[in-house]
mmCIF file of the N, C-alpha and C atoms, coordinates in Angstrom:
data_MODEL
# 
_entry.id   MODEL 
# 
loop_
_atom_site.group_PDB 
_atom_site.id 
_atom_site.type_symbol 
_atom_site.label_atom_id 
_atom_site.label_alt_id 
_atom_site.label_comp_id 
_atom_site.label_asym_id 
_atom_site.label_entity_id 
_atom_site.label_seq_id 
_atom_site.pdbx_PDB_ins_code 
_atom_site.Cartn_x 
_atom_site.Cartn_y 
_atom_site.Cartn_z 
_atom_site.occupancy 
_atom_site.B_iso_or_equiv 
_atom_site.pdbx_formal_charge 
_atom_site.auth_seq_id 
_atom_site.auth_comp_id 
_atom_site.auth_asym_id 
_atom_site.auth_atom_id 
_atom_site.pdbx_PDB_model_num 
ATOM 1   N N  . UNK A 1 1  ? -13.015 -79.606 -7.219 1.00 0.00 ? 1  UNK A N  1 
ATOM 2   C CA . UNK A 1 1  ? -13.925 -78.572 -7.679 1.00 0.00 ? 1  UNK A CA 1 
ATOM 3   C C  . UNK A 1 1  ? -14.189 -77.591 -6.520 1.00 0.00 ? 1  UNK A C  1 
ATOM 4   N N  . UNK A 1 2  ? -14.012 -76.237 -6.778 1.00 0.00 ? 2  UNK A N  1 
ATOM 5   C CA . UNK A 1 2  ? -14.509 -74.945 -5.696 1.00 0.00 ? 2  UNK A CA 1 
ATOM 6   C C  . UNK A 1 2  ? -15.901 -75.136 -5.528 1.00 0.00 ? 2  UNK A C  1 
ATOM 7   N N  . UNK A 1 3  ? -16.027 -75.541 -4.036 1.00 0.00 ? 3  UNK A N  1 
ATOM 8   C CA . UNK A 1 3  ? -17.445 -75.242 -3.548 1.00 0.00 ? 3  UNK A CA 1 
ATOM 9   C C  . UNK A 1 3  ? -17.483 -73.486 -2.886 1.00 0.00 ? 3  UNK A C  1 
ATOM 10  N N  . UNK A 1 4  ? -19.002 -73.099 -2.886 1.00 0.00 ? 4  UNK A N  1 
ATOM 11  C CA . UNK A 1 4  ? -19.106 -72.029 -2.132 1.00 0.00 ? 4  UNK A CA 1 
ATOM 12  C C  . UNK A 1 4  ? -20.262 -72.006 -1.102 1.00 0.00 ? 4  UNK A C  1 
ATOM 13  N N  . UNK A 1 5  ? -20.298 -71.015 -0.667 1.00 0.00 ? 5  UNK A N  1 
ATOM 14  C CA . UNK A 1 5  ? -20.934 -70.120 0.112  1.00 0.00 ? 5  UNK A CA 1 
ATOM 15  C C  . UNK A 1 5  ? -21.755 -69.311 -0.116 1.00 0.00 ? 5  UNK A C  1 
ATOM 16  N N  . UNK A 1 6  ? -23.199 -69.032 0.170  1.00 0.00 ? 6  UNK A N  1 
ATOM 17  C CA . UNK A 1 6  ? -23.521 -67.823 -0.245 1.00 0.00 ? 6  UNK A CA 1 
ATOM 18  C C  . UNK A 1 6  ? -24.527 -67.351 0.584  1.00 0.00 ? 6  UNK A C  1 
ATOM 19  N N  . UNK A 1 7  ? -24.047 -65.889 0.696  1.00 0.00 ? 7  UNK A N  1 
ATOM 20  C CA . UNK A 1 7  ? -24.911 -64.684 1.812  1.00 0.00 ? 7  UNK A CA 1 
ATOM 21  C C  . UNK A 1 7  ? -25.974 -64.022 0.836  1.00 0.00 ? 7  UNK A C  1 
ATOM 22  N N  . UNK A 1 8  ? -26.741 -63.430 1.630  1.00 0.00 ? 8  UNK A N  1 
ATOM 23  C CA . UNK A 1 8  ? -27.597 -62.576 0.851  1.00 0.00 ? 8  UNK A CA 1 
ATOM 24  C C  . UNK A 1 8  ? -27.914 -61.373 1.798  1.00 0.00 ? 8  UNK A C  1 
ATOM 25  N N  . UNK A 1 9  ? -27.428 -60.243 1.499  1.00 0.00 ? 9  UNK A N  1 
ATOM 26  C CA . UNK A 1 9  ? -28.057 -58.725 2.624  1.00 0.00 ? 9  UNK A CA 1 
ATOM 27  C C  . UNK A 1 9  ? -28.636 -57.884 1.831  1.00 0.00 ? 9  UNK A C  1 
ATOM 28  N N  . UNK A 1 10 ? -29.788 -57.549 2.168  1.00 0.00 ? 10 UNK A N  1 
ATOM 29  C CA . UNK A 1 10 ? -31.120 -56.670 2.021  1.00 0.00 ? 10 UNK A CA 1 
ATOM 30  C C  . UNK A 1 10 ? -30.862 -55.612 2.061  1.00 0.00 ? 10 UNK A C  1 
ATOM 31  N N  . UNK A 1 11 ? -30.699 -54.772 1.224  1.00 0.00 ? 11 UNK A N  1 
ATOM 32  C CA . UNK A 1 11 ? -30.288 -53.456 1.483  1.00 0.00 ? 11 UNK A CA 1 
ATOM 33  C C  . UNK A 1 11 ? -31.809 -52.367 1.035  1.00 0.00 ? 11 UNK A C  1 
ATOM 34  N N  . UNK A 1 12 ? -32.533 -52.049 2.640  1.00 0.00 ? 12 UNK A N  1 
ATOM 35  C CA . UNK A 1 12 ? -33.376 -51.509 2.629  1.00 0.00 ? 12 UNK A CA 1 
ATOM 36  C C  . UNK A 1 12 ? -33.063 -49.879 2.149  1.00 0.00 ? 12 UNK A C  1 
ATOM 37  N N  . UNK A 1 13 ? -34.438 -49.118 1.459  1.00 0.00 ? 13 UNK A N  1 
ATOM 38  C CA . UNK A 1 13 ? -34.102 -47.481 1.167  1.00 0.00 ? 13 UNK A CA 1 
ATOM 39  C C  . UNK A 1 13 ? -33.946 -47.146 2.617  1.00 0.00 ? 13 UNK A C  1 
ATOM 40  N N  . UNK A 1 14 ? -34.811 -47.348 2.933  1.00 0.00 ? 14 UNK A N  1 
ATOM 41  C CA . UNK A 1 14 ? -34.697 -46.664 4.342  1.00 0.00 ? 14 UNK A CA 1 
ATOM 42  C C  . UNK A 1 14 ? -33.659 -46.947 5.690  1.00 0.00 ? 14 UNK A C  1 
ATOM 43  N N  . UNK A 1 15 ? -32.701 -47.553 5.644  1.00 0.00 ? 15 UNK A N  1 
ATOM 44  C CA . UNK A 1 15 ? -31.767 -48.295 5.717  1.00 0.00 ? 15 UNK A CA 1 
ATOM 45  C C  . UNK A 1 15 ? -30.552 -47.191 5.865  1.00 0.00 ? 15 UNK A C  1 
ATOM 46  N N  . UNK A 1 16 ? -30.714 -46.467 4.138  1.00 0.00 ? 16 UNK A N  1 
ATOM 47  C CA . UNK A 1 16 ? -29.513 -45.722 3.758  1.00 0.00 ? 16 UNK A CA 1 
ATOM 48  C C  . UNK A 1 16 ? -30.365 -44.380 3.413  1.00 0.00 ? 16 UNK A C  1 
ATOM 49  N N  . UNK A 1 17 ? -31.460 -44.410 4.074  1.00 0.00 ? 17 UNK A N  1 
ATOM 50  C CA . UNK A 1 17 ? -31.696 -42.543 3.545  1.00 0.00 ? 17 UNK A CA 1 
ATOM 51  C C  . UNK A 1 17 ? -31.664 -41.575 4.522  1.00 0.00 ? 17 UNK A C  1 
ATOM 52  N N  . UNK A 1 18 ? -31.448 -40.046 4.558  1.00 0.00 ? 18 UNK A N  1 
ATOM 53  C CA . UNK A 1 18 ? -31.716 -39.364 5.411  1.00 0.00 ? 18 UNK A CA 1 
ATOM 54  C C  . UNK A 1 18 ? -32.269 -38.931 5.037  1.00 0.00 ? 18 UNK A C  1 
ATOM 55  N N  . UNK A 1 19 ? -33.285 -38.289 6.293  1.00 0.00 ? 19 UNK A N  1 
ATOM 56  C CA . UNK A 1 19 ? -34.170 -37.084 6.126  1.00 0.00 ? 19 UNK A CA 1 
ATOM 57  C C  . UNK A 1 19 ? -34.481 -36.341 5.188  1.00 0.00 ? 19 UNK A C  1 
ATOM 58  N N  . UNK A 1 20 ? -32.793 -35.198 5.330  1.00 0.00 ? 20 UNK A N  1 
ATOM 59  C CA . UNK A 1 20 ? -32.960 -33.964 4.282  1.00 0.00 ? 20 UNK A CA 1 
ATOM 60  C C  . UNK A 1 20 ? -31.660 -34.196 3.685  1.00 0.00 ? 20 UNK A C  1 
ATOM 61  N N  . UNK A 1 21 ? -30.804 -35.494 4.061  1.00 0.00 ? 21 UNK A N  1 
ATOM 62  C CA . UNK A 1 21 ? -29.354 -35.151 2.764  1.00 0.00 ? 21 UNK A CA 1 
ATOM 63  C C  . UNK A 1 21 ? -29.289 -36.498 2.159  1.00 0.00 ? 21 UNK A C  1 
ATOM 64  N N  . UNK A 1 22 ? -30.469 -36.756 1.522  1.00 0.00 ? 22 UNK A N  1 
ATOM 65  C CA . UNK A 1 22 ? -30.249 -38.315 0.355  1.00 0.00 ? 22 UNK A CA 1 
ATOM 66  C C  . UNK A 1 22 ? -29.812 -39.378 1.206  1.00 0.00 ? 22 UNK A C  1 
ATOM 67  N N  . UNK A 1 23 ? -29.513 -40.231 0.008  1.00 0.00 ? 23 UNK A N  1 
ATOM 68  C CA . UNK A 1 23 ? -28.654 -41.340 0.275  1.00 0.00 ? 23 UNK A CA 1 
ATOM 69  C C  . UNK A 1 23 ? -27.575 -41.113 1.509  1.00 0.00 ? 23 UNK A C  1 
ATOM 70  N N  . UNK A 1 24 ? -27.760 -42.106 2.323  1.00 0.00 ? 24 UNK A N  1 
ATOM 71  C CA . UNK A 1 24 ? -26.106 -42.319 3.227  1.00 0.00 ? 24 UNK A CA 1 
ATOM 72  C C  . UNK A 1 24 ? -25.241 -43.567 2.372  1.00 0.00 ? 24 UNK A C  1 
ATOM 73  N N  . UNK A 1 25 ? -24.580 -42.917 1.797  1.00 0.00 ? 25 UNK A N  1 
ATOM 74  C CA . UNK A 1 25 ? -23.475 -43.606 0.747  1.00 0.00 ? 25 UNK A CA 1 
ATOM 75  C C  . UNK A 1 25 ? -22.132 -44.359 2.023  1.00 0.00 ? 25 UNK A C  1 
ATOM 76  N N  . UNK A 1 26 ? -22.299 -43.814 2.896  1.00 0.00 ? 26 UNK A N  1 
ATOM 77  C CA . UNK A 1 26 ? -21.522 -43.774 3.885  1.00 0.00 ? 26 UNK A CA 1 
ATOM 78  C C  . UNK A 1 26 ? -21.771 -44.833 4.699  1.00 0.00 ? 26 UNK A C  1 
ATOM 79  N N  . UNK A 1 27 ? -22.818 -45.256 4.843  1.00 0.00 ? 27 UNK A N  1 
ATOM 80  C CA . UNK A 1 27 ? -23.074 -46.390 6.020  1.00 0.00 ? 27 UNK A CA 1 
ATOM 81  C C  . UNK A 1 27 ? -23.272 -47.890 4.953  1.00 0.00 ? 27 UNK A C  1 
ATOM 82  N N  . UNK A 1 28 ? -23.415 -47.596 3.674  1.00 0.00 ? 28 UNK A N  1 
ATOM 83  C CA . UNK A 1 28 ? -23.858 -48.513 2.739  1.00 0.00 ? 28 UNK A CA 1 
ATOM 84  C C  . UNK A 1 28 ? -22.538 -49.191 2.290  1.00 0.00 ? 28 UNK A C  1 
ATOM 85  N N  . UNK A 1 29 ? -21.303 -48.452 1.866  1.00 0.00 ? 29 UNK A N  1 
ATOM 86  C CA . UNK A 1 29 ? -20.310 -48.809 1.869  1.00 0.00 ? 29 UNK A CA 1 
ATOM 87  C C  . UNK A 1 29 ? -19.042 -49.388 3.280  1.00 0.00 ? 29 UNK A C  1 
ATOM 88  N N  . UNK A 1 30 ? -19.714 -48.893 4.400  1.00 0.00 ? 30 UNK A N  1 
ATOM 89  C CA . UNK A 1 30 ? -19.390 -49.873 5.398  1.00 0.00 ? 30 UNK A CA 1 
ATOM 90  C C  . UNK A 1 30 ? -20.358 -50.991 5.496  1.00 0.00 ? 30 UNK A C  1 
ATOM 91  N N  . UNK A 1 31 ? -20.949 -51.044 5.397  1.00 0.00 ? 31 UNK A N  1 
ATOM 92  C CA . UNK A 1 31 ? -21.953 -52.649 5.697  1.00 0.00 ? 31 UNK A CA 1 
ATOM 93  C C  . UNK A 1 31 ? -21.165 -52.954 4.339  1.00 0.00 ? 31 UNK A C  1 
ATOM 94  N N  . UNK A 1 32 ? -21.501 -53.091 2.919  1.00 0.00 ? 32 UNK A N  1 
ATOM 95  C CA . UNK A 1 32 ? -20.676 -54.079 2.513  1.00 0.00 ? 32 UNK A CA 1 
ATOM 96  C C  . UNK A 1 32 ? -19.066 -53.967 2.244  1.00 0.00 ? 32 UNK A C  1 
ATOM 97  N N  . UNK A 1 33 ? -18.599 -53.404 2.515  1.00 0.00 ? 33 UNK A N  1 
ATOM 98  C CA . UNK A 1 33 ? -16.392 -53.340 2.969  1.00 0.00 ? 33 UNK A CA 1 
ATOM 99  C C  . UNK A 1 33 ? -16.631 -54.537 4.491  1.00 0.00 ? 33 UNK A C  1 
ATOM 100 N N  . UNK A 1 34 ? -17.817 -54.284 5.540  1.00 0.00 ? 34 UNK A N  1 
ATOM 101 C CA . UNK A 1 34 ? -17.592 -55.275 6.354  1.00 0.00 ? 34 UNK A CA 1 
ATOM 102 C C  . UNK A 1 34 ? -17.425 -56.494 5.802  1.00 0.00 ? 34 UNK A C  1 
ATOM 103 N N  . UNK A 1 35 ? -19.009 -56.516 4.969  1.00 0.00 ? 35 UNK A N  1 
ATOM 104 C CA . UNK A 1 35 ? -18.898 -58.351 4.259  1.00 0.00 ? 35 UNK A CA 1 
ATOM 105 C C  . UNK A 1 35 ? -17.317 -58.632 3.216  1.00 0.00 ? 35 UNK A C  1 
ATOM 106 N N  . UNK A 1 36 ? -16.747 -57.715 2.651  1.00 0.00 ? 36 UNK A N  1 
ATOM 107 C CA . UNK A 1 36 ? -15.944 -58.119 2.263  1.00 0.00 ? 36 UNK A CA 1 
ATOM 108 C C  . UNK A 1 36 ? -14.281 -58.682 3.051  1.00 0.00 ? 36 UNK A C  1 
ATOM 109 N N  . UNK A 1 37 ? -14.409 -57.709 4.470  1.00 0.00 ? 37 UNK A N  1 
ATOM 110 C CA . UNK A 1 37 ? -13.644 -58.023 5.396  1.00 0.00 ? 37 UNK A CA 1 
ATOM 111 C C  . UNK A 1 37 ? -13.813 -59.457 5.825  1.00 0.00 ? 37 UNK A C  1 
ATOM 112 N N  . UNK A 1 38 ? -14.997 -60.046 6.006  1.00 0.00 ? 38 UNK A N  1 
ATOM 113 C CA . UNK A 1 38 ? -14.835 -61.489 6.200  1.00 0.00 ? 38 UNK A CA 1 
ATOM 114 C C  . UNK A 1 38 ? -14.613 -62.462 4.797  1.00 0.00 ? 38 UNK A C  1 
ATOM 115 N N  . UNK A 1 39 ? -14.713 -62.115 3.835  1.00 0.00 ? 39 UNK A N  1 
ATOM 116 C CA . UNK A 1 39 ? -14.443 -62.755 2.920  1.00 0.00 ? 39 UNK A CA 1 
ATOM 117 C C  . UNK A 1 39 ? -15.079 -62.768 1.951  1.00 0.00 ? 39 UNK A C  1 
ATOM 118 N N  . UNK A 1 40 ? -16.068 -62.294 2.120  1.00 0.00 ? 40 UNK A N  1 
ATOM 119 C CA . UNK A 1 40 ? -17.595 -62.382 0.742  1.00 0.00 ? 40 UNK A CA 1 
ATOM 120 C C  . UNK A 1 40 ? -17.447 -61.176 -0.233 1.00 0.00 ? 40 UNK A C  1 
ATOM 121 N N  . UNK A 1 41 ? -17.593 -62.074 -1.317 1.00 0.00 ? 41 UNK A N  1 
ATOM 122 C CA . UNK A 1 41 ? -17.750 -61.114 -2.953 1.00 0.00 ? 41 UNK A CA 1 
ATOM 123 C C  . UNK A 1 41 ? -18.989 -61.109 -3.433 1.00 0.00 ? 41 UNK A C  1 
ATOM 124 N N  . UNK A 1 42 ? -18.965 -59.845 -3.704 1.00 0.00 ? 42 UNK A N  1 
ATOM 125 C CA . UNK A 1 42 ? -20.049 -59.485 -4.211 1.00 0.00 ? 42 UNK A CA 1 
ATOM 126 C C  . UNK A 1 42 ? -20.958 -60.014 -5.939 1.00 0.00 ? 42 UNK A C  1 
ATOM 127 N N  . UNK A 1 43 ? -21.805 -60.561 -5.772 1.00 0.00 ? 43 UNK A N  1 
ATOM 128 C CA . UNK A 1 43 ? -22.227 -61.444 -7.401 1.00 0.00 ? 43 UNK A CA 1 
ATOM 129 C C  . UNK A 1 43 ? -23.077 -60.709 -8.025 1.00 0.00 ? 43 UNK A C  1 
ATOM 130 N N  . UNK A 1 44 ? -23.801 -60.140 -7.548 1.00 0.00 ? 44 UNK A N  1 
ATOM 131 C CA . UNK A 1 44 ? -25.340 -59.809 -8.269 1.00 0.00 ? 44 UNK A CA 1 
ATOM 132 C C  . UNK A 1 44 ? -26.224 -59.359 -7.045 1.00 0.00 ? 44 UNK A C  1 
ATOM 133 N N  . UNK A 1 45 ? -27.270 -59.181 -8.134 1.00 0.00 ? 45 UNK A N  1 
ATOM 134 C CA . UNK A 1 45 ? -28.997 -58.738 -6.902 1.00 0.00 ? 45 UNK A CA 1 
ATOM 135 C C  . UNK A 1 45 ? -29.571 -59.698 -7.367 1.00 0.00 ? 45 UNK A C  1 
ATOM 136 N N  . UNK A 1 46 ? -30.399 -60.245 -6.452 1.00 0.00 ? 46 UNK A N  1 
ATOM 137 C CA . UNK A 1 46 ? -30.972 -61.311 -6.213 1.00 0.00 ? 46 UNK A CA 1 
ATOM 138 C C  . UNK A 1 46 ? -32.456 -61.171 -6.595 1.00 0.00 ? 46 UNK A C  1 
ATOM 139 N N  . UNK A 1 47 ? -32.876 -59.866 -6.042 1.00 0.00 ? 47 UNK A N  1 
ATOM 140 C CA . UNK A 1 47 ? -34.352 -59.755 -5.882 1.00 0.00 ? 47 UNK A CA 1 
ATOM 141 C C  . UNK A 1 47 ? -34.133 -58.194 -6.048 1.00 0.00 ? 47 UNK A C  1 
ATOM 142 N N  . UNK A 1 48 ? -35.096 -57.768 -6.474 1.00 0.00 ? 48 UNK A N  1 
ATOM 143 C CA . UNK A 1 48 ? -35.608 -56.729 -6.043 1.00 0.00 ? 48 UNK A CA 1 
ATOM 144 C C  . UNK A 1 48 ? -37.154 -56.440 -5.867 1.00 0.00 ? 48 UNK A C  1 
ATOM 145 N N  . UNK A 1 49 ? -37.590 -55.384 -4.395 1.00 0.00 ? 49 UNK A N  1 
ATOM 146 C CA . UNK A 1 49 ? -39.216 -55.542 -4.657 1.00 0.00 ? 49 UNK A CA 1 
ATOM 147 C C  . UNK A 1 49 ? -40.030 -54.271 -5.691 1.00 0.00 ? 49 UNK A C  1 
ATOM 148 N N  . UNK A 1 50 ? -38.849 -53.556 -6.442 1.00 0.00 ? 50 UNK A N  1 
ATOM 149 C CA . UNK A 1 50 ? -39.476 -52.466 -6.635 1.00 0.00 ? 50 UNK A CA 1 
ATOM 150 C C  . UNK A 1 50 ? -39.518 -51.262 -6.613 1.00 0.00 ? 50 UNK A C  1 
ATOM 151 N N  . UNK A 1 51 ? -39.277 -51.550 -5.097 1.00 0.00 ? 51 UNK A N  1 
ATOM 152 C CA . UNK A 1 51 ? -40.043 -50.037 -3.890 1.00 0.00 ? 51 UNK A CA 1 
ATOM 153 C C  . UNK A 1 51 ? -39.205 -49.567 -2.954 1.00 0.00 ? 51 UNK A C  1 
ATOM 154 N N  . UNK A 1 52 ? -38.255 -50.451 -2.231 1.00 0.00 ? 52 UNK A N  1 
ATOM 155 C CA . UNK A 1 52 ? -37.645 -50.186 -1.107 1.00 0.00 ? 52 UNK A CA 1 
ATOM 156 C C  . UNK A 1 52 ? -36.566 -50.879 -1.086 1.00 0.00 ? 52 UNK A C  1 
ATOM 157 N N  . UNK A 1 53 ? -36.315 -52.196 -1.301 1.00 0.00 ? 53 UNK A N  1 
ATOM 158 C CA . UNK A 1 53 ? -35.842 -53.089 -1.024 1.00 0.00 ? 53 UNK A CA 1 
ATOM 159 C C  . UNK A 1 53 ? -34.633 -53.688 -2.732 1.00 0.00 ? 53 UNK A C  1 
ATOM 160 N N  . UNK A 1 54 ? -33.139 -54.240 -2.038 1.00 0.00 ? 54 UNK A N  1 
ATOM 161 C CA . UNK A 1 54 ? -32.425 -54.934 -3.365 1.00 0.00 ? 54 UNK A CA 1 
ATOM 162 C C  . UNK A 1 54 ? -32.177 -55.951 -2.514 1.00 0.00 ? 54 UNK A C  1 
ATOM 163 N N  . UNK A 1 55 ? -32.439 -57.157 -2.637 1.00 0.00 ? 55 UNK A N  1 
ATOM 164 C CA . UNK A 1 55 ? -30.899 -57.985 -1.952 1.00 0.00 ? 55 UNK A CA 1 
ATOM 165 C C  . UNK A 1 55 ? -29.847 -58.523 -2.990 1.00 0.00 ? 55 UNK A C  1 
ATOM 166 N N  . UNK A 1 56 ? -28.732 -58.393 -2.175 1.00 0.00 ? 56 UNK A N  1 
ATOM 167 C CA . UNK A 1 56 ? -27.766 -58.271 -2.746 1.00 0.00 ? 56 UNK A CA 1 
ATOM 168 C C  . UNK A 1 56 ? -27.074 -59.796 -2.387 1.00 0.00 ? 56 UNK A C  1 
ATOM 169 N N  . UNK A 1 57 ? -26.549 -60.580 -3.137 1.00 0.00 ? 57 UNK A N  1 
ATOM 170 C CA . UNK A 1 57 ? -25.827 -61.531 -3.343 1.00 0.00 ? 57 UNK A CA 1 
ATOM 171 C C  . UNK A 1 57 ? -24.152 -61.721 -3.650 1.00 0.00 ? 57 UNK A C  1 
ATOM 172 N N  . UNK A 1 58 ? -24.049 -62.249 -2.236 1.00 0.00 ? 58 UNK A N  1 
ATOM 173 C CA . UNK A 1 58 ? -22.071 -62.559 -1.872 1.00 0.00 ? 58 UNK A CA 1 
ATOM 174 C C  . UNK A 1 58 ? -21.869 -63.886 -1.764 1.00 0.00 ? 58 UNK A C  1 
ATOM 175 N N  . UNK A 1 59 ? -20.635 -64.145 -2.248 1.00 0.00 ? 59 UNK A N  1 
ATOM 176 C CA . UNK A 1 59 ? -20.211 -65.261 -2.296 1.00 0.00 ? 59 UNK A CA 1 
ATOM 177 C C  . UNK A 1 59 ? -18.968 -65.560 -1.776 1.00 0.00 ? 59 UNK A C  1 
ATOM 178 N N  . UNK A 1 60 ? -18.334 -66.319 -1.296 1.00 0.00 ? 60 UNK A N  1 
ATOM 179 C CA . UNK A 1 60 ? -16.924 -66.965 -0.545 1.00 0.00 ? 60 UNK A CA 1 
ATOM 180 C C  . UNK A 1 60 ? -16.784 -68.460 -0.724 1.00 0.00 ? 60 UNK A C  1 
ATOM 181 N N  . UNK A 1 61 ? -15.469 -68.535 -0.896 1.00 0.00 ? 61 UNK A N  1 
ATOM 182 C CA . UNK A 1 61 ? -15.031 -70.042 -0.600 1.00 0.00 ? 61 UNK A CA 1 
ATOM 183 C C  . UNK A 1 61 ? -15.729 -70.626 0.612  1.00 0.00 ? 61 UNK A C  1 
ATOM 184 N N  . UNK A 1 62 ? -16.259 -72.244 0.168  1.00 0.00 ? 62 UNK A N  1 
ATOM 185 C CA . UNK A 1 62 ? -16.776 -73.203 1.164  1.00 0.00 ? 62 UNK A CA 1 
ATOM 186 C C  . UNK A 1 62 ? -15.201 -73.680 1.797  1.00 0.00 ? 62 UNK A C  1 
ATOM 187 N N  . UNK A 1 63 ? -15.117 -73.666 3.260  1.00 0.00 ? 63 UNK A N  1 
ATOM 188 C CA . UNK A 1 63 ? -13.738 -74.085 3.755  1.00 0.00 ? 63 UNK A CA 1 
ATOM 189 C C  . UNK A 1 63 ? -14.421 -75.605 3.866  1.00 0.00 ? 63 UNK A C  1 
ATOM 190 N N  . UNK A 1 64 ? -13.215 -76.508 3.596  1.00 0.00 ? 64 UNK A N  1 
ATOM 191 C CA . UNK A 1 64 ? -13.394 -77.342 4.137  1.00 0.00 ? 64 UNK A CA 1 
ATOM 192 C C  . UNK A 1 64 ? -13.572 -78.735 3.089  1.00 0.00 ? 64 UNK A C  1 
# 
């Protein structure tokens, strides 16, 4: 049976906003292309508070 793994990253507004040009779509899609570079897929949101805050839920094969 596949065991896993699982990450969870917080993806704050303020995190990915600028000033005066919105969203940085740009830094949001490198933070998660990184997690996928080590191996983690993306499942779902986990939480959200609302206001500021999603976390986001990845998953990978348990080695071993």
């Amino acid at each position: 049976m596949q065991k896993w793994e699982y990450k969870t990253f917080r993806a704050d507004r303020d995190d990915y906003k600028g000033f005066f040009k919105g969203v940085k779509n740009e830094k949001f899609e490198k933070d998660i292309n990184d997690l996928g570079r080590e191996g983690w897929e993306f499942v779902g949101n986990g939480l959200n508070d609302g206001l500021n805050a999603m976390i986001l839920v990845f998953k990978r094969p348990l080695e071993g």
